[in-house]
Backbone of each chain as ProteinMPNN parsed JSONL, in Angstrom:
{"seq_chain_A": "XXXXXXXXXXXXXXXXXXXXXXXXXXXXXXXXXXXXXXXXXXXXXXXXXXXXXXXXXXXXXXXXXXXXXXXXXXXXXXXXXXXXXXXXXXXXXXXXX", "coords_chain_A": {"N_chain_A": [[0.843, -1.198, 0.0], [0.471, 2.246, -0.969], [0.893, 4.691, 1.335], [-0.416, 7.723, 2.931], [-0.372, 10.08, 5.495], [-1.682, 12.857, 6.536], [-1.348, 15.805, 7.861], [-3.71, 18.261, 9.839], [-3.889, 20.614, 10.925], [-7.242, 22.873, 11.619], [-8.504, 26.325, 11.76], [-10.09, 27.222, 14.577], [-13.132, 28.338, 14.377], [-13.536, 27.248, 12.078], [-14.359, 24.63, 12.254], [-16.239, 22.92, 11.982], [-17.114, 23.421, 9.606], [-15.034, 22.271, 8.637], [-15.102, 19.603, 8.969], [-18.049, 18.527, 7.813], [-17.026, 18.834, 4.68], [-15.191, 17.664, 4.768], [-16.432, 14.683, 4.81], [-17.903, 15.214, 2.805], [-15.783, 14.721, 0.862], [-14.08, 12.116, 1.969], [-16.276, 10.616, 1.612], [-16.418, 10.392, -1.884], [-14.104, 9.72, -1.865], [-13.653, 6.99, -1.031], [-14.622, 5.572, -2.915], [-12.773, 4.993, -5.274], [-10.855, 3.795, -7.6], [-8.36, 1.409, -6.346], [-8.733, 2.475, -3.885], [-7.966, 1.819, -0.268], [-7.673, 2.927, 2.503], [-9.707, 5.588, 4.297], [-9.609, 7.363, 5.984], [-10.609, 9.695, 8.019], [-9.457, 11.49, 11.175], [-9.729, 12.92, 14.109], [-8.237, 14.623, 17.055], [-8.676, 13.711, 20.162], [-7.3, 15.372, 22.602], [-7.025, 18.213, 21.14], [-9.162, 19.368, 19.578], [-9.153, 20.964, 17.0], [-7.225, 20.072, 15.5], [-6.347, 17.896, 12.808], [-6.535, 14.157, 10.825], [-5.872, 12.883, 8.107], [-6.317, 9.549, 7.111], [-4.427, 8.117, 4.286], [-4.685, 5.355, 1.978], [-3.553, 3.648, -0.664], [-4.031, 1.372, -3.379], [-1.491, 1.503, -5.124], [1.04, 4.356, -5.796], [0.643, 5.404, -7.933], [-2.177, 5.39, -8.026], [-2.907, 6.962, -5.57], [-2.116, 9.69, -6.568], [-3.52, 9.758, -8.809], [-5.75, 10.433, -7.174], [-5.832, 12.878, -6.822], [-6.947, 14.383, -9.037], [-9.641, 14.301, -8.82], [-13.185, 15.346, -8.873], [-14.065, 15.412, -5.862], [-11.776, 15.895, -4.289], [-10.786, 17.683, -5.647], [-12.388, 19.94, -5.014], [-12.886, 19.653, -2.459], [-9.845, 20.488, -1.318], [-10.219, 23.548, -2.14], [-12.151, 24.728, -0.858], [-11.396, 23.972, 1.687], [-8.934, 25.641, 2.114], [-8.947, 28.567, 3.053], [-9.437, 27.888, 5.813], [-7.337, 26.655, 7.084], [-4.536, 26.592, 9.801], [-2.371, 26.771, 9.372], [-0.487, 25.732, 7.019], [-0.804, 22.259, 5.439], [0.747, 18.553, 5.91], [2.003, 16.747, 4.554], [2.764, 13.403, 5.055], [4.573, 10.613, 3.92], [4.123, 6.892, 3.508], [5.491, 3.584, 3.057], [3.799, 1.125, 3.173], [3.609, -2.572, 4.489], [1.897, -3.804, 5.413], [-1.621, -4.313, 5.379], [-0.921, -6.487, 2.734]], "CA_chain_A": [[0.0, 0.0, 0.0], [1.136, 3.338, -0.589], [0.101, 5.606, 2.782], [-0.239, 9.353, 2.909], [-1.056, 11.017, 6.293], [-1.816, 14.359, 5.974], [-1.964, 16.693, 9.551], [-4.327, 19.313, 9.404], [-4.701, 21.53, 12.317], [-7.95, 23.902, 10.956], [-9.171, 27.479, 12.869], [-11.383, 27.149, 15.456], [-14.205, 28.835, 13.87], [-14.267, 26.351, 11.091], [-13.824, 23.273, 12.503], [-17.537, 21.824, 11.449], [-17.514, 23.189, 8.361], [-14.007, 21.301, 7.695], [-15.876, 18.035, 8.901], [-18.651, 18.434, 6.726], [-16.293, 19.187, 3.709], [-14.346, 16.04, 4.714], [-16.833, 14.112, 4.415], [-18.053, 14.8, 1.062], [-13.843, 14.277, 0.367], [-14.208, 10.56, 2.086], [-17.338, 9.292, 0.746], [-15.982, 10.013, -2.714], [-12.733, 8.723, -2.009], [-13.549, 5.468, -0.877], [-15.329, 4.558, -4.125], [-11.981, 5.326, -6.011], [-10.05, 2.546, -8.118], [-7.553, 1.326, -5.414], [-8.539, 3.251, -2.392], [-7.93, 1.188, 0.204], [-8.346, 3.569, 3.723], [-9.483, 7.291, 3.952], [-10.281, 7.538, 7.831], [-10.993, 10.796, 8.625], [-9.275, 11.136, 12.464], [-9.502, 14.263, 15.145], [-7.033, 14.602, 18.035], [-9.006, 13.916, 21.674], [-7.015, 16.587, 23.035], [-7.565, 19.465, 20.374], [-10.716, 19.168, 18.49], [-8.522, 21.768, 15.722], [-6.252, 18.75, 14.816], [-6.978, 16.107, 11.987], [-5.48, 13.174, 10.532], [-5.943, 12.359, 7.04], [-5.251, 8.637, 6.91], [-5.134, 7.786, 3.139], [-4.027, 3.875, 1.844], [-4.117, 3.625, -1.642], [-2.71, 0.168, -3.555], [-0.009, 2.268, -5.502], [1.62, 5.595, -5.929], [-0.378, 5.996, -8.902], [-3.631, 5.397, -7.441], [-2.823, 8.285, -4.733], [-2.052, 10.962, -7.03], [-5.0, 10.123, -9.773], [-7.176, 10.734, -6.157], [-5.625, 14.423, -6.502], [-6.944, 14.577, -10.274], [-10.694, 13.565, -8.783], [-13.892, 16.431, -7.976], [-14.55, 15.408, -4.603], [-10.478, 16.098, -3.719], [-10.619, 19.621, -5.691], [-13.447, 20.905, -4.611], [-12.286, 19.74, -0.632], [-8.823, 21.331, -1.371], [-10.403, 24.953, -2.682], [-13.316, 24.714, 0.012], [-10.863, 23.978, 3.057], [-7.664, 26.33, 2.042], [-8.593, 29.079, 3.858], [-9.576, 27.095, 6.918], [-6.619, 26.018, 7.925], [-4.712, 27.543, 10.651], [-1.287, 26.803, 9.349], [-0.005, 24.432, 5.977], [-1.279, 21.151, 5.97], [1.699, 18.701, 6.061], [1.97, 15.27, 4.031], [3.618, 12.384, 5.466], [4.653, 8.872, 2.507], [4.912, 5.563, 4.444], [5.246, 2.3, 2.337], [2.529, 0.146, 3.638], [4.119, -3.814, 4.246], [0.935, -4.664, 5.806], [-1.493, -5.656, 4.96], [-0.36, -6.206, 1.194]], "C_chain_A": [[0.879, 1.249, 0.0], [0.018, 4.228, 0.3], [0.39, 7.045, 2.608], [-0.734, 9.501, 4.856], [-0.604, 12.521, 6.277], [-2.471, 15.07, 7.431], [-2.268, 17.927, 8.491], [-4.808, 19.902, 10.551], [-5.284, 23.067, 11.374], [-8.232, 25.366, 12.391], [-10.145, 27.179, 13.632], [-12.928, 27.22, 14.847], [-15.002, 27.643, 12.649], [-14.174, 24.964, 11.281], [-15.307, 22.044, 11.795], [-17.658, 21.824, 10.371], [-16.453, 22.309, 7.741], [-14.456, 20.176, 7.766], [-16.276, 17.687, 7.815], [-18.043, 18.309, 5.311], [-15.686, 17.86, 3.757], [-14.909, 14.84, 4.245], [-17.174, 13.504, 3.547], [-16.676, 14.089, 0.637], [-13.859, 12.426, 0.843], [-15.088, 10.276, 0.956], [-17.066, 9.433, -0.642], [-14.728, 8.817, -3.393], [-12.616, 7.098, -1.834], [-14.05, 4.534, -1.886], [-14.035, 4.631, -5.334], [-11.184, 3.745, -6.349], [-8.359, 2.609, -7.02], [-7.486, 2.124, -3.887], [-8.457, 1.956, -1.475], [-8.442, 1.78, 2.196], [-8.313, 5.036, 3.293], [-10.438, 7.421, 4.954], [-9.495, 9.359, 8.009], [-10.661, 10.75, 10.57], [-9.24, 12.505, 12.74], [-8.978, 13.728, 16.527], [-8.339, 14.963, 19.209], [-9.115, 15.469, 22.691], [-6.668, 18.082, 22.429], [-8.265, 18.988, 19.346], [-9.931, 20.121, 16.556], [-7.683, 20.797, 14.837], [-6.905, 17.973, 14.102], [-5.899, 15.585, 11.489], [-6.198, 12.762, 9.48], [-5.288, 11.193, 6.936], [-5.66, 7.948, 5.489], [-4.093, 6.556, 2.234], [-4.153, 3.87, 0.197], [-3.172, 2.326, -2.515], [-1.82, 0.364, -4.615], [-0.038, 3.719, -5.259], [0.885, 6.515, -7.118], [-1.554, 6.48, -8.714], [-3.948, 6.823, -6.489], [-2.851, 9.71, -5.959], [-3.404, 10.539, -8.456], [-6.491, 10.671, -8.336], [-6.912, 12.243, -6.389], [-6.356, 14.687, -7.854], [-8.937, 14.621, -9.921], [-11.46, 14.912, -8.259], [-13.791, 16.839, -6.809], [-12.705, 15.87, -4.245], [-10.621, 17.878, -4.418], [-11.415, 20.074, -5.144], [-13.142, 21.261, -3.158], [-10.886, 20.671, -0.944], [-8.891, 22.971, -1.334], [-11.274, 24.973, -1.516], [-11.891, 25.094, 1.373], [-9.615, 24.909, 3.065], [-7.486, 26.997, 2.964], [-9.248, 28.673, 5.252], [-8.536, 26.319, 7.782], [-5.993, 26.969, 8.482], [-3.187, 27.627, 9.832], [-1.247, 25.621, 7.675], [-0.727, 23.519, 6.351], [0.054, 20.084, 5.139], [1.513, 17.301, 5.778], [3.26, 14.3, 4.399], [3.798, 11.231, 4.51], [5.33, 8.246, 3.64], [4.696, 4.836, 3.352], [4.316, 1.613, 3.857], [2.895, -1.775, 3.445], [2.919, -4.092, 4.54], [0.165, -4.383, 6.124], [-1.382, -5.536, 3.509], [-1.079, -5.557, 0.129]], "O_chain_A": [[1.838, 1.374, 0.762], [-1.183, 4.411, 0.103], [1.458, 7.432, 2.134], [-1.619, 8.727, 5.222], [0.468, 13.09, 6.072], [-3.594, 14.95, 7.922], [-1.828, 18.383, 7.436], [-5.915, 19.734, 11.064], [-4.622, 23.923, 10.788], [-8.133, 25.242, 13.611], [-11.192, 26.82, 13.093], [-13.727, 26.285, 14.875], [-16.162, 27.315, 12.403], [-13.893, 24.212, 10.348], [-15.292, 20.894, 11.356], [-18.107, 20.861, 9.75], [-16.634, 21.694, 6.69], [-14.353, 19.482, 6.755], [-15.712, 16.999, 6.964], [-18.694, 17.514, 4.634], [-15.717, 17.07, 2.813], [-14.32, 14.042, 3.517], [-17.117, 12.32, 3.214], [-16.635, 12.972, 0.121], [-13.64, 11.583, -0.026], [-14.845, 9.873, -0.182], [-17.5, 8.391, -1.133], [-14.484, 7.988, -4.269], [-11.824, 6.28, -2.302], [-14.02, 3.304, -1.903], [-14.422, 4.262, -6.443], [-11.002, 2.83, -5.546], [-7.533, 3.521, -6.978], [-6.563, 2.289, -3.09], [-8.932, 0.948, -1.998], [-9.258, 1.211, 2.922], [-7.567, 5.628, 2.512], [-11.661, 7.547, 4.883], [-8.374, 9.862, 8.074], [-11.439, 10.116, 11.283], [-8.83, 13.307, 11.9], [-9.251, 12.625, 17.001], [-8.902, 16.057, 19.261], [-9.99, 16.188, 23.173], [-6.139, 18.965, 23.104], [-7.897, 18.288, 18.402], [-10.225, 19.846, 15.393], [-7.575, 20.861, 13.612], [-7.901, 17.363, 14.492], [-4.748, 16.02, 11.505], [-7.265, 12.218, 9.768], [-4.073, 11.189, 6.736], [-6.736, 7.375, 5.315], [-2.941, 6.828, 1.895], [-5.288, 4.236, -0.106], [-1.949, 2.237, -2.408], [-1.32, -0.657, -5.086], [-0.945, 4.272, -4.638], [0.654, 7.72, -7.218], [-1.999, 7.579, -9.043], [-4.924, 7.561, -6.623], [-3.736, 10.567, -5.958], [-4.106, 11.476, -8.835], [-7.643, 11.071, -8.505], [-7.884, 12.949, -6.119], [-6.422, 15.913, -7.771], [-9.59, 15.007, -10.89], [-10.878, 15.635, -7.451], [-13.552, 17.988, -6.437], [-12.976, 16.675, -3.353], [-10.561, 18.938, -3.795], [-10.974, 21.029, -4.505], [-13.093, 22.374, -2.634], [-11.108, 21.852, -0.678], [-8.047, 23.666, -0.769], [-10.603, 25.763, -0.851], [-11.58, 26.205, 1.803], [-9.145, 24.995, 4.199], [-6.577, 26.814, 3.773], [-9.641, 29.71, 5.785], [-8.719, 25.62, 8.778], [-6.302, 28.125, 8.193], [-2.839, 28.797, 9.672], [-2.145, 24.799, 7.496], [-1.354, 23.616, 7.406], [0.459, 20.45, 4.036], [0.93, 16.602, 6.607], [4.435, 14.468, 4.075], [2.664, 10.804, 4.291], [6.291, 8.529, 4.355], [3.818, 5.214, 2.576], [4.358, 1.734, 5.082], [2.51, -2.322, 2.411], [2.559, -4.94, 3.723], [0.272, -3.954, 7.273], [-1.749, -4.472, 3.011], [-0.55, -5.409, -0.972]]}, "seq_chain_B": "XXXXXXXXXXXXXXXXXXXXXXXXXXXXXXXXXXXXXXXXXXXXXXXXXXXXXXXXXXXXXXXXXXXXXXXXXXXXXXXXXXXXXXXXXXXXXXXXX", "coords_chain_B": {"N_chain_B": [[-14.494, 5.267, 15.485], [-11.598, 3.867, 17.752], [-8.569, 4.6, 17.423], [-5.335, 3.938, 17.406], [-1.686, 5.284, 16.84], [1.076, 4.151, 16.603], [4.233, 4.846, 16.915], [7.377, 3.799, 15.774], [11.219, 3.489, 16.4], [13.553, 1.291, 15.304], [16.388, -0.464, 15.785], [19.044, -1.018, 13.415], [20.033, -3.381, 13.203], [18.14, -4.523, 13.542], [16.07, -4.729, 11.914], [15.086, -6.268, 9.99], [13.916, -9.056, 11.656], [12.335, -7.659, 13.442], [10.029, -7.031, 11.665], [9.327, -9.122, 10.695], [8.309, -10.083, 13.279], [6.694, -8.363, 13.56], [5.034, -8.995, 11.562], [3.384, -11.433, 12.697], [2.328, -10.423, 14.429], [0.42, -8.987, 13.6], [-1.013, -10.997, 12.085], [-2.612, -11.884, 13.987], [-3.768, -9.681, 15.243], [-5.634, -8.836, 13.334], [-7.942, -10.438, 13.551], [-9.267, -10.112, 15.648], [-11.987, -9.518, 17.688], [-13.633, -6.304, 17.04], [-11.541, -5.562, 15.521], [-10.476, -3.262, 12.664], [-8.084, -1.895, 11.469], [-4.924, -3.157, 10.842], [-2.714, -1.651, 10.613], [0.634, -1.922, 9.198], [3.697, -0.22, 8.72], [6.286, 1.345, 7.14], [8.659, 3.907, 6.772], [9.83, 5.738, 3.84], [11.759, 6.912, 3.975], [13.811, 6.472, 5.725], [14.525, 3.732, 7.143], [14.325, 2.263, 9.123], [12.488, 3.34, 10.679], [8.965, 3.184, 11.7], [5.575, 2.972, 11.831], [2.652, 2.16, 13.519], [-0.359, 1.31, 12.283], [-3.641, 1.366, 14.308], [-6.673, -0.106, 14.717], [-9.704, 0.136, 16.283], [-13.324, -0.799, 17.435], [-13.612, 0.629, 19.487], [-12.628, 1.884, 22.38], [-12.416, 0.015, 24.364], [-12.313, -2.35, 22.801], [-9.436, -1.743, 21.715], [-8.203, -1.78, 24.454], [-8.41, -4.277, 24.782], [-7.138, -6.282, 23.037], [-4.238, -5.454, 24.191], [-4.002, -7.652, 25.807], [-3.711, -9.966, 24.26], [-1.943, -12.996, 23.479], [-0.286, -12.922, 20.808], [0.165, -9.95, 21.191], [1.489, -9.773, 23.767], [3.657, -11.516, 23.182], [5.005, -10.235, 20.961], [5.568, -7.872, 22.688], [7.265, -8.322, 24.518], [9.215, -9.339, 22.439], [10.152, -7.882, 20.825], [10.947, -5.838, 22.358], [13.615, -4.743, 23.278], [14.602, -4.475, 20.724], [14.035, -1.906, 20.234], [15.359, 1.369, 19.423], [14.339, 3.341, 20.813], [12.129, 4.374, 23.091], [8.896, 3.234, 22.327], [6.519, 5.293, 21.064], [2.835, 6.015, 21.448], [0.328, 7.703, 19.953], [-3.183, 9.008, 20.422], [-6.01, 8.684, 18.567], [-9.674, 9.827, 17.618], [-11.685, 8.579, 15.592], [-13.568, 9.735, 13.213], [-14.665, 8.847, 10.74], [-14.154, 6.117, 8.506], [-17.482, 5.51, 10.308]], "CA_chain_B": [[-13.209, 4.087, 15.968], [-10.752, 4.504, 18.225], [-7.482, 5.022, 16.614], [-3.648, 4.669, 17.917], [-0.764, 5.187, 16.313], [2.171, 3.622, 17.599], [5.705, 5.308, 16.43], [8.584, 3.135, 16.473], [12.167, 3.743, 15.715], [14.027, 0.289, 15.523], [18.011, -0.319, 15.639], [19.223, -1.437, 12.265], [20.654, -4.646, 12.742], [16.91, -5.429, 13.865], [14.46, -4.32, 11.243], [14.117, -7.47, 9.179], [13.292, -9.425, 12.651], [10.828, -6.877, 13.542], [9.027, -7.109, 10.786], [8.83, -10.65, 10.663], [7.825, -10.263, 14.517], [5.17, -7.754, 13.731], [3.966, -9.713, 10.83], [2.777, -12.39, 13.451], [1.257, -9.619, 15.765], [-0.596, -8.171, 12.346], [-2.036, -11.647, 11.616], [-3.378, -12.227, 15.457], [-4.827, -8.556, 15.455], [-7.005, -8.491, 12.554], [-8.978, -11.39, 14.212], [-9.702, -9.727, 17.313], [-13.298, -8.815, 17.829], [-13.309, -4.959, 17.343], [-10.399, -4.736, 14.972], [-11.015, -2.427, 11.853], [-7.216, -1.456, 10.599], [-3.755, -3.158, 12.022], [-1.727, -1.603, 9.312], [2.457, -1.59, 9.21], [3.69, 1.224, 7.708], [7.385, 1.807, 6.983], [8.938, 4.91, 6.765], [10.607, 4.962, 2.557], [13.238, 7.809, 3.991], [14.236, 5.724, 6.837], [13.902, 2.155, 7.065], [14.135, 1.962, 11.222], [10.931, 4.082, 11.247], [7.737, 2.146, 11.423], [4.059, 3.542, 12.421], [1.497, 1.015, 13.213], [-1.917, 2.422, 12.632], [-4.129, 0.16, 15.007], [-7.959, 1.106, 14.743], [-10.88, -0.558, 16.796], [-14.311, -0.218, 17.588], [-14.075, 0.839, 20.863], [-11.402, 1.734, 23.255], [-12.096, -1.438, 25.102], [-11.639, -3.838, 21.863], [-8.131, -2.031, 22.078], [-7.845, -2.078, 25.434], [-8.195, -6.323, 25.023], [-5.311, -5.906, 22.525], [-3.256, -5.89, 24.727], [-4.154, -8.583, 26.566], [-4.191, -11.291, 23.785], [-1.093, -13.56, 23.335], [0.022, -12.055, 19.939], [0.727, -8.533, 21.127], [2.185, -10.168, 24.691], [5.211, -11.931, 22.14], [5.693, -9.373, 19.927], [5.998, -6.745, 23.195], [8.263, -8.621, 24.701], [10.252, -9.821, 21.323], [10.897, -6.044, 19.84], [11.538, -4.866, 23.445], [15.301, -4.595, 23.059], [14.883, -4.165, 19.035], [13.807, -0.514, 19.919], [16.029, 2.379, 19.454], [14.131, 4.452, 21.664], [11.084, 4.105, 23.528], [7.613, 3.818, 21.209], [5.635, 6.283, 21.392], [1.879, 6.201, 21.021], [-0.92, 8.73, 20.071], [-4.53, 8.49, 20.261], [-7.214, 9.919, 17.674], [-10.894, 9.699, 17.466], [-11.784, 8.281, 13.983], [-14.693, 10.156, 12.689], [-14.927, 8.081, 9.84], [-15.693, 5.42, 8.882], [-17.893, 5.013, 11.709]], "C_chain_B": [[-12.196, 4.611, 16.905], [-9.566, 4.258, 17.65], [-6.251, 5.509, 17.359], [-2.363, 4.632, 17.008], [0.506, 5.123, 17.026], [3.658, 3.915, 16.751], [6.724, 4.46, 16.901], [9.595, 3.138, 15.67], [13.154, 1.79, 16.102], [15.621, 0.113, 15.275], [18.109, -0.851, 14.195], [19.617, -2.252, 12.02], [19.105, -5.371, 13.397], [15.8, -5.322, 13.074], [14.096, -5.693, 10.601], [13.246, -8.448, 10.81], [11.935, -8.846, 12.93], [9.624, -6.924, 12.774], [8.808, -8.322, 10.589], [8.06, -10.692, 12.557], [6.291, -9.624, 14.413], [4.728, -8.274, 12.93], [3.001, -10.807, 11.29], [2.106, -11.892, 14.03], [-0.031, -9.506, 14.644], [-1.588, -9.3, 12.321], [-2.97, -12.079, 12.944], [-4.574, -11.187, 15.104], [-5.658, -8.651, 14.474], [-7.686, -9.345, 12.95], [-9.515, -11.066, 15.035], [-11.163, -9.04, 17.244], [-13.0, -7.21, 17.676], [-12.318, -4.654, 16.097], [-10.445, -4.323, 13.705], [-9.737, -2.351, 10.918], [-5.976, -1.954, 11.382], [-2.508, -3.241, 10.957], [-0.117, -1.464, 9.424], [2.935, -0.994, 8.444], [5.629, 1.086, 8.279], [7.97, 2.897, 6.447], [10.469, 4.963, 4.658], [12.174, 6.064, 2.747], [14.074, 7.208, 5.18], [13.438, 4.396, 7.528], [13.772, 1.904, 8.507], [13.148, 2.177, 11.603], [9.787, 3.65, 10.756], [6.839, 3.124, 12.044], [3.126, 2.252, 12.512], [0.395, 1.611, 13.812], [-3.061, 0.995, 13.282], [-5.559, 0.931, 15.227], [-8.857, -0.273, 15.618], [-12.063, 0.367, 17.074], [-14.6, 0.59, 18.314], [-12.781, 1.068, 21.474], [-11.004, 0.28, 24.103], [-12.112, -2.591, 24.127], [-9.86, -3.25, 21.938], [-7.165, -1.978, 23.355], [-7.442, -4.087, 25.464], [-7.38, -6.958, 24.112], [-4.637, -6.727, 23.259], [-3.343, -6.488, 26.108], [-3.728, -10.437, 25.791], [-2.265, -11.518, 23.558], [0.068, -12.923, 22.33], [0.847, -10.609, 20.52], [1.576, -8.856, 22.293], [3.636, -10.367, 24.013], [5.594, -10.751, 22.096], [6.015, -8.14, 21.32], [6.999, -7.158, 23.761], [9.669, -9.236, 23.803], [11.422, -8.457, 20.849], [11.465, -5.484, 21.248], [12.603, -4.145, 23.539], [15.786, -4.314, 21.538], [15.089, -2.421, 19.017], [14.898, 0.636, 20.362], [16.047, 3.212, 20.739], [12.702, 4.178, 21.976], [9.517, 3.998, 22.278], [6.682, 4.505, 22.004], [3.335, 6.4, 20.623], [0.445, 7.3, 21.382], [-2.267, 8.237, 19.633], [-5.659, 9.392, 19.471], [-8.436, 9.283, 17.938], [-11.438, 9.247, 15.94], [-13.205, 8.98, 13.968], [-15.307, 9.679, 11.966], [-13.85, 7.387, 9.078], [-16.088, 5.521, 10.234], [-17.38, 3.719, 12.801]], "O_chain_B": [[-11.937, 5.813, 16.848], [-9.708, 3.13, 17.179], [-5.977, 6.629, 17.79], [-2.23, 3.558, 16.421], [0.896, 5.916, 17.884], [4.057, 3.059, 15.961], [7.004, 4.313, 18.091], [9.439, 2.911, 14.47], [13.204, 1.346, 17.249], [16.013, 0.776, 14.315], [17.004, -1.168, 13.755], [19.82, -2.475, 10.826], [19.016, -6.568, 13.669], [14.692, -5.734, 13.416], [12.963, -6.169, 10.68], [12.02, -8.402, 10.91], [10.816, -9.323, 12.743], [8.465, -6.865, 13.185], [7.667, -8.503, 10.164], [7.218, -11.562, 12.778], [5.215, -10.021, 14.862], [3.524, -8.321, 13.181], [2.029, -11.15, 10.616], [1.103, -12.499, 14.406], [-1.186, -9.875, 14.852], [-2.784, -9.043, 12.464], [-4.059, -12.616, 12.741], [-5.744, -11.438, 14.816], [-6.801, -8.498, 14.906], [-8.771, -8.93, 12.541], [-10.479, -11.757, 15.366], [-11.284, -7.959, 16.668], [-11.994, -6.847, 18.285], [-12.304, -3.497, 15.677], [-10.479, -5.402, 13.113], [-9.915, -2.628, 9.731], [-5.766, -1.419, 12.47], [-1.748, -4.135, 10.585], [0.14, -0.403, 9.994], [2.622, -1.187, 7.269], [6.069, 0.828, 9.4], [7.743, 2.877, 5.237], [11.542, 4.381, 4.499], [13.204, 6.074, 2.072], [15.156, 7.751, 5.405], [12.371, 4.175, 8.102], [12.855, 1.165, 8.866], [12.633, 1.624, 12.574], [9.527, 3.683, 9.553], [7.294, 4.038, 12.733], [2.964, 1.47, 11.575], [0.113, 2.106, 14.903], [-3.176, -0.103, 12.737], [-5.718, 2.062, 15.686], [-8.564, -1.461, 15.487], [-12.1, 1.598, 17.047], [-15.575, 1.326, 18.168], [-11.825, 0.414, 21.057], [-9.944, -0.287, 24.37], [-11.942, -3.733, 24.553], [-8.999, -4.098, 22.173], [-5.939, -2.073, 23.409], [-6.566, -4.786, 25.975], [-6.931, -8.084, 24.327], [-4.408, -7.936, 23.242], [-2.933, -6.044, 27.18], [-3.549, -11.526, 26.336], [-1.458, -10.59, 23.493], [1.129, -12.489, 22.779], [2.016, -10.35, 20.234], [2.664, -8.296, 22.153], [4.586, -9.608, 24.208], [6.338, -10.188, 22.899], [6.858, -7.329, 20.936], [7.95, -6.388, 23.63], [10.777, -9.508, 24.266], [12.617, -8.22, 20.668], [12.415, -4.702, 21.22], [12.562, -2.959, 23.866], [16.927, -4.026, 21.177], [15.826, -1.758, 18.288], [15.233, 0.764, 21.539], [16.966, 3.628, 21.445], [12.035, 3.718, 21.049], [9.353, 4.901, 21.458], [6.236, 4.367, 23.143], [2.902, 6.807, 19.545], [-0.165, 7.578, 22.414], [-2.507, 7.371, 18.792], [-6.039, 10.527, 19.759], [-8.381, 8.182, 18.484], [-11.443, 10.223, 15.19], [-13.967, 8.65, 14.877], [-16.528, 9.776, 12.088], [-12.744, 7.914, 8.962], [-15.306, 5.605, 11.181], [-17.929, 3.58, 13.894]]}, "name": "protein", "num_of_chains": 2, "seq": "XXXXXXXXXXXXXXXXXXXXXXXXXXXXXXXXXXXXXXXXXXXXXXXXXXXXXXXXXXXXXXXXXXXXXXXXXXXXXXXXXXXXXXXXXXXXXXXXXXXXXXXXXXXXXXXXXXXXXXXXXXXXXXXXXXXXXXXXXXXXXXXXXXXXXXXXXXXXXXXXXXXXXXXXXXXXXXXXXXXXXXXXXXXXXXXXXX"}
């Protein structure tokens, strides 16, 4: 699997509307050729924190998700909502295959 | 879901072990009542650095984790593999449900 996580600490103010926005961004994503996870996570101890966790079964597969509506539209929607960058992590994925 | 991510830096004359150690934990955990995601993630800029994204239903399916045989081994196998203490953080999965 190739893995992305993607931190996203958003402004206070917009924290529901980034949900909502996320959402639409999952439920597209998970119908995508090779998606494999796209868990939507928030941090316990600051509600402003997220965790984009996104599995996809290549390198290819990830970046045709950037090419897809539901990813532009979330990208242009959430820009100015964040508080700071949002900050992409690449793991190889051994498991599960 | 509840959602931990477990950071671990491993010495370098121990990574293939490890990963053959956690490949035994991996195939226990996805059996476990509760368990959703017990992914192994390797780091492609540094091979020592592992993440294991560990998702359940409930805090108390991964509370019983680490109770079952599987994760017992493997905590005491890697014990001495690790560089430096692992470190784990806890998210709230929003979604999936």
């Amino acid at each position: 699997m190739f893995v992305t996580l993607v931190h996203v600490r958003v402004k206070p103010q917009h924290v529901d509307a980034f949900i909502n926005m996320t959402r639409a961004n999952h439920k597209g994503s998970v119908k995508e050729p090779g998606n494999r996870r796209f868990d939507v996570l928030q941090s316990p101890e600051d509600p402003c924190q997220f965790l984009l966790y996104e599995a996809f079964d290549s390198e290819a597969d990830a970046k045709a998700h950037k090419e897809t509506p539901h990813y532009l539209a979330w990208k242009e929607a959430v820009a100015d909502w964040m508080a700071e960058p949002r900050r992409g992590v690449v793991y190889h994925g051994l498991l599960p295959k």
